[in-house]
C-alpha positions as CSV (number, residue, x, y, z in Angstrom):
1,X,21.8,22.2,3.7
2,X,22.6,20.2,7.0
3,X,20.0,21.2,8.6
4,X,17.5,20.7,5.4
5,X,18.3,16.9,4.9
6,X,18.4,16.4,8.6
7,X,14.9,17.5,8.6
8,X,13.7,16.1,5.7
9,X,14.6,12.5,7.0
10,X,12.9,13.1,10.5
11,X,9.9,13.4,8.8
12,X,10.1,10.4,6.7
13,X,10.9,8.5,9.8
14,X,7.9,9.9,11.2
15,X,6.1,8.8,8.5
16,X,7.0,5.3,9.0
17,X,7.1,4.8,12.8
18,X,4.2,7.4,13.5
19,X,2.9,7.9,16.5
20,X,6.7,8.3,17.5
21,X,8.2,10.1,20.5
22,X,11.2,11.9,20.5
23,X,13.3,9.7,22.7
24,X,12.8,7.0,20.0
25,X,13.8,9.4,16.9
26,X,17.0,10.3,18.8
27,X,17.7,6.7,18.6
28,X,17.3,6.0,15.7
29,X,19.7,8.7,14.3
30,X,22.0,8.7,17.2
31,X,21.8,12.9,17.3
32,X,20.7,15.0,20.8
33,X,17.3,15.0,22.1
34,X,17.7,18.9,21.7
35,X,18.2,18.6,17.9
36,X,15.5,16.0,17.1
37,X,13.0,18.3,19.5
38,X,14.4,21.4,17.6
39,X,13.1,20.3,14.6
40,X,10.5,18.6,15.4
41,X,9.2,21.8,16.7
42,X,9.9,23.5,13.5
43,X,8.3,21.2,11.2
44,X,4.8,21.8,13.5
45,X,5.2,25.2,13.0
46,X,5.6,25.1,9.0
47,X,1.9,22.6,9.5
48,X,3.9,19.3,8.4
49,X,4.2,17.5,11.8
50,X,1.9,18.0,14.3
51,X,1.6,16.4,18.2
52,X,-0.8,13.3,18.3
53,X,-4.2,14.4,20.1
54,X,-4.4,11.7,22.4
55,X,-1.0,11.2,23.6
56,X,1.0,15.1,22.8
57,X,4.3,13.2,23.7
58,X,4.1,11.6,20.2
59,X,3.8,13.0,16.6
60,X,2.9,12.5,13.6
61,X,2.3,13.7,10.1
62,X,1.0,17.0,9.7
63,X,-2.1,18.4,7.5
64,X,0.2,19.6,5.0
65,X,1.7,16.8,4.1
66,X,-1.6,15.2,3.4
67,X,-2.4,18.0,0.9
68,X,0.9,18.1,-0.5
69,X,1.1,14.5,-1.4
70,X,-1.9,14.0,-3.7
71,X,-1.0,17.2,-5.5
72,X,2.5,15.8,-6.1
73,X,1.2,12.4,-7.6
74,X,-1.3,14.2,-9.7
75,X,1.5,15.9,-11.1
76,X,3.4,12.4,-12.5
77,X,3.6,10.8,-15.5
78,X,1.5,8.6,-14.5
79,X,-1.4,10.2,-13.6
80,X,-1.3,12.1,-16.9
81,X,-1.4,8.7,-18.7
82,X,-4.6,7.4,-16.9
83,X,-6.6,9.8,-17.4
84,X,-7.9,9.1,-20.6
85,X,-8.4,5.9,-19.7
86,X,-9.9,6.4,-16.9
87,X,-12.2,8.6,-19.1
88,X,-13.2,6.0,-21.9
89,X,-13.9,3.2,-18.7
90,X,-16.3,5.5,-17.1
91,X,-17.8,6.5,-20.2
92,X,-18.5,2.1,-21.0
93,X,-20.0,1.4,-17.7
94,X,-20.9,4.7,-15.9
95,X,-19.3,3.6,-13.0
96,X,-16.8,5.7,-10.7
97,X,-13.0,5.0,-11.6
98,X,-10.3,5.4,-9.2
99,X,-6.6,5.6,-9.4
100,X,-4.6,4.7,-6.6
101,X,-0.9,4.3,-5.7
102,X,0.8,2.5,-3.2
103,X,2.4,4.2,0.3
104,X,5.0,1.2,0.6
105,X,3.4,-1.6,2.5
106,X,1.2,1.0,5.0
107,X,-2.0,1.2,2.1
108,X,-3.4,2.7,-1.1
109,X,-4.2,6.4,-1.4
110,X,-6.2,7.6,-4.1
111,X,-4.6,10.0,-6.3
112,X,-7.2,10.9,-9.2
113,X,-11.2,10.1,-9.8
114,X,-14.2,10.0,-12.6
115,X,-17.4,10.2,-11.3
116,X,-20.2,8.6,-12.7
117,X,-23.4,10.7,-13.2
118,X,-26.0,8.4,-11.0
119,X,-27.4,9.6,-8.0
120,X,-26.2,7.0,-6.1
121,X,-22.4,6.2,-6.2
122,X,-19.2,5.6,-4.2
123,X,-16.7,8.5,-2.9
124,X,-13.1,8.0,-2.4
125,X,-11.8,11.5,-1.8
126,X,-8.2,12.5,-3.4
127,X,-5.9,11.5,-1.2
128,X,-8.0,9.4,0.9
129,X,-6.5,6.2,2.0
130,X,-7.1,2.2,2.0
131,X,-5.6,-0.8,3.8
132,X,-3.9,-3.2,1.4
133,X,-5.6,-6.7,2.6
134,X,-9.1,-5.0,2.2
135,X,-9.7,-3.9,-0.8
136,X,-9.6,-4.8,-4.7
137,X,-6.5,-2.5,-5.1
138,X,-4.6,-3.3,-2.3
139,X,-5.0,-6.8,-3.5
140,X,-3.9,-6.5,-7.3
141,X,-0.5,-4.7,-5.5
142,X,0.0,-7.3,-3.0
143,X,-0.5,-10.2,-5.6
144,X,2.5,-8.4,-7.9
145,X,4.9,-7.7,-5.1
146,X,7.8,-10.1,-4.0
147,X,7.4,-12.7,-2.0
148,X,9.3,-11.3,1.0
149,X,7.1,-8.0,1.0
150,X,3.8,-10.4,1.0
151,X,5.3,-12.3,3.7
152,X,6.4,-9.1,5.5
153,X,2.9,-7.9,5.6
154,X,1.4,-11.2,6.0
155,X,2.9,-11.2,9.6
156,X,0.6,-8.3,10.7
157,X,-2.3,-8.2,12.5
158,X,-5.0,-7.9,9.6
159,X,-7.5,-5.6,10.6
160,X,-11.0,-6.7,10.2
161,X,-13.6,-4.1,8.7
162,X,-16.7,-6.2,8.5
163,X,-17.2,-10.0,7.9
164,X,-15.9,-10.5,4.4
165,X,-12.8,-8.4,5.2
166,X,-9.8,-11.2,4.8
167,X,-7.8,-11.5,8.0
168,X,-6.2,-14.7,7.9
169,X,-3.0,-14.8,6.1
170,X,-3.1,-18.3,4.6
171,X,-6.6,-17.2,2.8
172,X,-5.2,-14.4,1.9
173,X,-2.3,-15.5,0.3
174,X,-4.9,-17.6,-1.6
175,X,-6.8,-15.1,-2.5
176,X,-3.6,-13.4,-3.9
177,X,-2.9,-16.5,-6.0
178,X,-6.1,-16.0,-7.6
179,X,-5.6,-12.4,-8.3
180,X,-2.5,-13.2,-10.4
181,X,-4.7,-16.0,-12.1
182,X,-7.6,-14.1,-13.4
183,X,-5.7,-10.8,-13.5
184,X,-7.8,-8.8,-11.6
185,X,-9.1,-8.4,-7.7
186,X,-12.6,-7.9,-6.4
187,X,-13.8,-6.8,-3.3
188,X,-17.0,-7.2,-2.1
189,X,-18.0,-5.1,1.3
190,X,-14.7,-6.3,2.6
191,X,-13.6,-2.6,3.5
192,X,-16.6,-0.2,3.6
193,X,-19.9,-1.9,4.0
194,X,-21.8,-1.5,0.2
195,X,-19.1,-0.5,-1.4
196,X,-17.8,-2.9,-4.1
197,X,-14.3,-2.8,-6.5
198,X,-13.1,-4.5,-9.5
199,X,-9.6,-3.4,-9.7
200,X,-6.2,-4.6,-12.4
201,X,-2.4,-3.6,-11.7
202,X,-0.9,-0.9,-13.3
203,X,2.8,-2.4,-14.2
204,X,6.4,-1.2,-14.6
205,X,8.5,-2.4,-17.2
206,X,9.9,-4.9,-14.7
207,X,6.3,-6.3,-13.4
208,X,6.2,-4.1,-10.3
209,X,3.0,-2.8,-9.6
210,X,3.2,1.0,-9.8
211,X,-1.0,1.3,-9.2
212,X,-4.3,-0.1,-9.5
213,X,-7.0,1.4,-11.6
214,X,-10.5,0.0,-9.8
215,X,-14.1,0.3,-11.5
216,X,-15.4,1.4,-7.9
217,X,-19.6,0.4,-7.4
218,X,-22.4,0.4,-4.5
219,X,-23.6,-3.1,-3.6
220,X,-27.1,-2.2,-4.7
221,X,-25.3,-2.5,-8.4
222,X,-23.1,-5.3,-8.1
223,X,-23.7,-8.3,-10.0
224,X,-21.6,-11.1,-10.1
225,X,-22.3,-12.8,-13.6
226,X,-20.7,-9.3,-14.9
227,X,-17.4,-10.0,-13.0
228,X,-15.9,-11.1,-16.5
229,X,-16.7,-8.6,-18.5
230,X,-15.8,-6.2,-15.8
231,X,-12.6,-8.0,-14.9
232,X,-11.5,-7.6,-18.7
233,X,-12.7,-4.3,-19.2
234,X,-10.8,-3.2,-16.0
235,X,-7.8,-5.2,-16.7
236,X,-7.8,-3.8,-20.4
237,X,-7.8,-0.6,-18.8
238,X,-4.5,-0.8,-16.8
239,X,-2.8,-2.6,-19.5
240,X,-3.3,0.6,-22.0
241,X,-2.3,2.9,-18.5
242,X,0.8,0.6,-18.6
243,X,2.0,1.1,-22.1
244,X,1.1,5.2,-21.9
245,X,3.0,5.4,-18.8
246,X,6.1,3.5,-20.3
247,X,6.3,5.3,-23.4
C-alpha cells in the first residue's frame, strides 16, 4: 500500500508541475532518483504518464488519465443533477449547453454536452479543456473564488488567443466585478475565434463555485440585445443545478 500511495502522489505532482523531470520530483519528496524513476516508469507502462515529445527528459500526464477523468465526473452527483437542466435550456433556445468543472486554477474541462440540432453549431468535446481568463466559464469561477486565488492567478502571464481575449489583470479583475454584478459571464471570440458563451456558476452550499453551465453559440448567431434574456435564462439554469445538486 506503500508503494500505491507513493505512486498515486507522483502523479498528482505531475499533474501540477508538468512538464517535470525526475531530478525535480526527487526533490520535492526528498526519496531516491531510483524510486521516483522506478515508478515513473511504471505509471508509462500502465498509459498514465508518458515522456513529453519534445523534451523525453520530462513527463507528463498520460492518455489514460485524460479518459479516465471525464468518465469519473460524469459519474457525480453533480452531473446527474444537470442534466435535466441542461435538457430543458437546450430545448428554450436550441443552443449547445455545456457543463464544465474546474481543474484548480489550471482551466475548465467539459464534463457533459447537449447538442443543438442546427447545422452550424459549436463543439467542446468531453473532456476538452479551457483557460480560466478566456472564456465565459472560467470567468463565472474566477469571479466566485477568494480573493487570494484571483490574485494568485492574476499574477500569471495571461495568454492571449485573439484580440478580445483579456490579458491584463486590472481589466480583468473588472471584468470579474461585473460577473458577480449581473450574475452571469459572456465571452465573445475571446478564446476560439466565432465561438461565443453565456455562462452562470454552479454553487456549493458555501458560495464556492463547483461549475459553470454555459449556453455555448457561433458568432454568426450572437446577438447582444438577447444578453438579458440569455443571462437569466442561463443563470436560472445553474440556480435549479444548484439546488438538485444540494439536495
Amino acid at each position: 500500500m506503500k508503494s500505491v500511495t507513493r505512486s498515486l502522489r507522483i502523479l498528482e505532482a505531475v499533474a501540477r508541475h508538468q512538464p517535470v523531470t525526475v531530478g525535480e520530483l526527487t526533490r520535492l519528496f526528498g526519496l531516491p532518483k531510483s524510486t521516483v524513476q522506478r515508478t515513473l516508469v511504471t505509471l508509462n507502462e500502465a498509459g498514465w504518464l508518458r515522456a513529453n515529445r519534445k523534451d523525453t527528459t520530462h513527463w507528463e500526464i498520460g492518455a489514460r488519465v485524460l479518459a479516465v477523468r471525464p468518465a469519473a465526473l460524469q459519474g457525480s452527483s453533480l452531473f446527474a443533477a444537470a442534466r435535466e437542466p441542461m435538457i430543458r435550456l437546450r430545448d428554450a433556445l436550441n443552443e449547445t449547453i455545456h457543463l464544465a468543472v474546474p481543474d484548480a486554477l489550471h482551466g475548465m474541462v467539459v464534463v457533459d454536452r447537449v447538442d443543438c440540432d442546427h447545422a452550424v453549431r459549436t463543439f467542446h468535446a468531453i473532456g476538452a479543456t479551457s483557460p480560466l481568463h478566456a472564456t465565459a466559464a472560467g470567468h463565472t469561477v474566477l469571479a466566485h473564488l477568494p480573493k487570494s486565488e484571483v490574485d494568485e492567478f492574476a499574477a500569471r502571464t495571461l495568454e492571449g488567443y485573439g484580440e478580445e481575449t483579456i490579458t491584463d489583470p486590472l481589466e480583468l479583475r473588472a471584468e470579474l466585478e461585473r460577473v458577480r454584478e449581473r450574475g452571469y459571464a459572456v465571452n465573445h471570440n475571446q478564446y476560439v475565434q466565432g465561438v461565443c458563451a453565456i455562462a452562470a456558476p454552479v454553487l456549493d452550499a458555501a458560495g464556492a463555485p463547483l461549475a459553470a453551465v454555459a449556453i455555448s453559440l457561433p458568432d454568426s448567431r450572437f446577438e447582444p440585445g438577447r444578453l438579458p434574456e440569455l443571462g437569466r435564462l442561463v443563470t436560472a439554469t445553474a440556480a435549479e443545478i444548484t439546488v438538485r445538486h444540494l439536495r
